[in-house]
N, C-alpha and C positions, 0 to 999 in steps of 0.2 A: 295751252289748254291742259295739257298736262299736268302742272302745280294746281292750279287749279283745282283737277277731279282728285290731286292726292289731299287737297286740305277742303277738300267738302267733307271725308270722312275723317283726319286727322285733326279735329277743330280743336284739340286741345293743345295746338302746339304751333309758338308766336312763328317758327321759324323750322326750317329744315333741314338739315348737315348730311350731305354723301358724302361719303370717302372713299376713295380710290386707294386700293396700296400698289402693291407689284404686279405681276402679270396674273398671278392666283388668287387675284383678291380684288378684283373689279366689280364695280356692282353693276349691273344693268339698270340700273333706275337710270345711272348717269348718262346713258344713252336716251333712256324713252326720256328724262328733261330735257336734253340738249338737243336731240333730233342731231347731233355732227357727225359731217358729212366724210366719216372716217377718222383718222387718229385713233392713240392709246388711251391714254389719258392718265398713263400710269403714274401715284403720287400725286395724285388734282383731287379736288372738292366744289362741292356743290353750297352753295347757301341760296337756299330756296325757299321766298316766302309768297305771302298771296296775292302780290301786285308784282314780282317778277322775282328773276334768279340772277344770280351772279355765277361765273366760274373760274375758278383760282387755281392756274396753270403756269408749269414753265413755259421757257421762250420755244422748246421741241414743240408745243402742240399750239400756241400763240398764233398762227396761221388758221386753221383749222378752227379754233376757238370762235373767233371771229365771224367766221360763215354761219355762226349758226343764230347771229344778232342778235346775240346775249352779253349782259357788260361781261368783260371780260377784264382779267387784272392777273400780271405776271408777278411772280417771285422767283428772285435768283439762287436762293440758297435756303436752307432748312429752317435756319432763323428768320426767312423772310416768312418763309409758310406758316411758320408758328404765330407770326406778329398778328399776319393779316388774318389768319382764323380767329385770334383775340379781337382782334377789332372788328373782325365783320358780325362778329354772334353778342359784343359785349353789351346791346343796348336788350336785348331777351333774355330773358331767364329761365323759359321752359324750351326745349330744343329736343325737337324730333330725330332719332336716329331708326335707321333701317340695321334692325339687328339680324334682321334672317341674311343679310350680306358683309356684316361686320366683323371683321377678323379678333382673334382676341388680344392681338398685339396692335393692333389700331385701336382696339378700344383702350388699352392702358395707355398709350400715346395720348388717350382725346382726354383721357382722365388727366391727365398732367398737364394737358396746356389749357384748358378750361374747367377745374375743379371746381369751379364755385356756378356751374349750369342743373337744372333740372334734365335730366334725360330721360323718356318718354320713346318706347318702342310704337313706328308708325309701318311696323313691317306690313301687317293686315292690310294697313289704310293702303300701301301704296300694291299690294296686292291686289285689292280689291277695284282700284282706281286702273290697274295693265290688264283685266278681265275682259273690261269694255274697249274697242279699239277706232283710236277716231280714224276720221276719212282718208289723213296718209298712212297710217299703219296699215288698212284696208288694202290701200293701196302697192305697197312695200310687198303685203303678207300675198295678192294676186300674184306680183312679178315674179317673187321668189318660185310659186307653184308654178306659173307659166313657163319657167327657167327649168323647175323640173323636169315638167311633162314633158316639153321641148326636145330635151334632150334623150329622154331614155329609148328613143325607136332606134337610133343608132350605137346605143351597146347593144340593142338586142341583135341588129344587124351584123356588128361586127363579132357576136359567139362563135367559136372555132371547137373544136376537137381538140384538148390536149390543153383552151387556156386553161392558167387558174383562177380561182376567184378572188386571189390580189389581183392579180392584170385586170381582172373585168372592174374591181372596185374603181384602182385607178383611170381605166374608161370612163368610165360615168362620173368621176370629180372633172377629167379633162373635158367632158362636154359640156357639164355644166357648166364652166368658166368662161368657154368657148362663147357659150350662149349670154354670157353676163353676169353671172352670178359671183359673188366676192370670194366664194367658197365655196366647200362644203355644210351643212350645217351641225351634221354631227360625222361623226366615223361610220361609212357607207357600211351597209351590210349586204354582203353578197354571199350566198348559202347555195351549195349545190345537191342534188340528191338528200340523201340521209341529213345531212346536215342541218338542213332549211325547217326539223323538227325542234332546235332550240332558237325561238325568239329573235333573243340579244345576242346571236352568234357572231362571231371576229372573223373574216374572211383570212383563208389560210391557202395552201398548197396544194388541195383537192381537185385534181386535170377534171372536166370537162367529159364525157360520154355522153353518147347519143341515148336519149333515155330519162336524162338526167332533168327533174324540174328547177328552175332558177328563182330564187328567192332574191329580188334585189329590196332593196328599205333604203331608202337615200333620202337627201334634203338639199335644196340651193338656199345658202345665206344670200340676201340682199338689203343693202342698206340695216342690216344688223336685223333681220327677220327674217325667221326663218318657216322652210317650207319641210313637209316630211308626208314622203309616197311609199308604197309599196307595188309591188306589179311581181307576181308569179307569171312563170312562162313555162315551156316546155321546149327542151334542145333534141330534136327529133320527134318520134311518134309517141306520143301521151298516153301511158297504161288506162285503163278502164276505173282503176284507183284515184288515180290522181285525175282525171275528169269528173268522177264521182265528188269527190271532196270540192273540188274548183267549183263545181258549180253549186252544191251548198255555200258554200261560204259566200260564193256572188249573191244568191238567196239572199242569203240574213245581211248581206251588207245595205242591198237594194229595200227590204224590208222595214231593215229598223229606220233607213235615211229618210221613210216616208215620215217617220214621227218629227222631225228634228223643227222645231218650231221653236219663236220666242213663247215662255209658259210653261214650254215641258217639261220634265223630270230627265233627267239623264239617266237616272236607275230604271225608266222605262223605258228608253232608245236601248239601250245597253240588253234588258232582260226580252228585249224582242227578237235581236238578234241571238241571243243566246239560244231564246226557243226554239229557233228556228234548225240550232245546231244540234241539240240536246233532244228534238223529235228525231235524230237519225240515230245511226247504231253507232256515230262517234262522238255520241253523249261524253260529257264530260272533257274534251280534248280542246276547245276553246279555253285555254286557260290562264288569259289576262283577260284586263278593263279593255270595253269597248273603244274607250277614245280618249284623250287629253288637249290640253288648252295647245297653242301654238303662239307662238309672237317672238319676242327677245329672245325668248328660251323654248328650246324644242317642246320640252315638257314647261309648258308655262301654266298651267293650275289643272285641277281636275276637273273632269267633265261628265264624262258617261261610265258609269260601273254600276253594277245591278249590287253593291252596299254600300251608297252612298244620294243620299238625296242633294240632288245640285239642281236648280231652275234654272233653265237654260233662257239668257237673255237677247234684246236683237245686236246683233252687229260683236258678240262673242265671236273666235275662232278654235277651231275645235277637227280632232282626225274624228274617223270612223274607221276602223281596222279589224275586222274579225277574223279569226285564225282558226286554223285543224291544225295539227301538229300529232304526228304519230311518230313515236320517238324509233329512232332505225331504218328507219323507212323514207317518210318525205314529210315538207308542210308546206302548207298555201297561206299566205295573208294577205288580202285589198286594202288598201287604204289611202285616204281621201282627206283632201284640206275642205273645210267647209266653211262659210261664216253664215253665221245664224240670223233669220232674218224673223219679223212678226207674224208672214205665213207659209213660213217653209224653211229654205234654206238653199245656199247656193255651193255649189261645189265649183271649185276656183282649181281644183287638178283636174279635169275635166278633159283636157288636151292629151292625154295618154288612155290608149286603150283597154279597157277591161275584159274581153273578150278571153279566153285562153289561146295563148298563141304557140301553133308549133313550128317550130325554127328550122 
């Protein structure tokens, strides 16, 4: 299904060429084609047209290959890769390449061994085609948040005096995995106190006080999709501040999720929530986008920001995450895997509590 929804929008192109290079240079299409069930795939290609795909693999991933009942066809050496990408593209002449994932020393590679192709950027098209998520992706993208939720009441359980928020981070990878998950899906972020007022912060050597609010942001990879939560807590008695704050934010989270329909605007889920923030006296201190796409990639497109007009479609995946952040001090973020549905919307982290909890 997948080739498919990328060449309903790519009609201009007989065929379609992924490339794989080294570990820094994998494209994620090559996954959402092949749906496989694991492997690298590092050095493999895709020729992808509208009655099926092939994929051109060493003997390391030839196992794997196979599970995913796609032809599949080995090469043992560099000249063999080079032959069969000639022969498998030579009968087309215009050939779709994904450049938002194409290295530039793969692209001078593709120049030398097929100079005589029309190439045709289908990065949009095949953007546009991972937006929409069929019934197993759906299903991938629930497990992975299920695998979440799952796990996060026993880091909170296990908070002590004195960890740090490396130890906690690595808590919450080992539960997740515990509970199923292939991984993590990005680098956990665990924020203590003061800290939990930048964002994208890197868990560090900061002990643990009673006092202290817990910022964790985590995600469980599954079957190459991923999940991404947030859950503020408190490690003892919660100032009067940081319940102030926690419950605004719960506000506009709860608020804006009421809009979340197929139809809607993202710039108006996103600026409801804002409102919501911006009517307190910590105007101004929500200050990122309300939410981004989720699938292959954490950040997989945009979604909700009050300057951007995006339609929000059924069966899209998408966070909801609103933040306070007071620099020195403390922040609070929620945030929620959702997929979009035609009268509403379902939130799929649902399993982890929202409540403010003190520890």
């Amino acid at each position: 299904m997948a080739v498919k929804d990328i060449f309903n929008f790519a009609r201009e192109s007989e065929a379609i060429l992924i490339i794989n290079g080294g570990e820094n240079s994998l494209d994620k299409t090559f996954q959402y084609i092949t749906r496989a069930p694991g492997g690298v795939f590092e050095g493999s290609f895709i020729v992808a047209r509208p009655d099926g795909s092939t994929i051109y693999t060493s003997i390391l991933e030839e196992e794997t290959a196979k599970r995913t009942g796609l032809e599949v066809k080995i090469f043992k050496s560099r000249q063999e890769y080079e032959t069969m990408m000639r022969d498998s593209l030579k009968k087309y002449n215009t050939v779709g390449l994904n450049y938002a994932s194409l290295s530039l020393e793969n692209y001078k590679n593709l120049l030398r061994i097929i100079p005589d192709k029309d190439f045709v950027d289908v990065s949009v098209s095949i953007k546009e085609a991972r937006i929409i998520k069929d019934k197993e992706e759906i299903e991938f993208l629930k497990e992975a948040a299920k695998i979440a939720s799952d796990s996060i009441e026993a880091v909170h359980l296990s908070l002590k005096e004195g960890m740090t928020e490396k130890e906690v981070a690595s808590k919450v990878v080992y539960e997740m995995m515990k509970n199923g998950a292939d991984g993590p899906s990005f680098s956990t972020i665990v924020a203590f106190g003061e800290n939990a007022s930048q964002p994208h912060y890197s868990p560090g050597l900061r002990k643990l006080k009673k006092g202290d609010g817990v910022l964790i942001d985590y995600g469980a990879l599954y079957n190459d999709y991923c999940s991404d939560v947030t859950r503020t807590v408190c490690f003892g008695r919660a100032s009067e501040e940081l319940k102030e704050v926690y419950d605004i934010v719960y506000r506009a989270q709860s608020e804006s999720m009421k809009l979340i329909r197929e139809g809607a605007n993202g710039k108006d889920v996103d600026i409801k929530a804002r409102n919501v923030i911006d009517s307190t006296k910590y105007k101004g201190r929500f200050i990122h986008s309300l939410g981004h796409g989720i699938g292959l990639d954490v950040h997989d497109h945009s979604a909700l920001s009050y300057n951007l007009d995006f339609p929000l479609k059924e069966n899209m995946a998408i966070t909801n995450e609103p933040g306070i952040y007071l620099p020195g001090k403390l922040g609070v973020r929620i945030e929620d895997d959702v997929i979009v549905k035609k009268d509403g919307c379902e939130v799929i982290s649902h399993g982890a509590t929202k409540e403010l909890k003190e520890l």
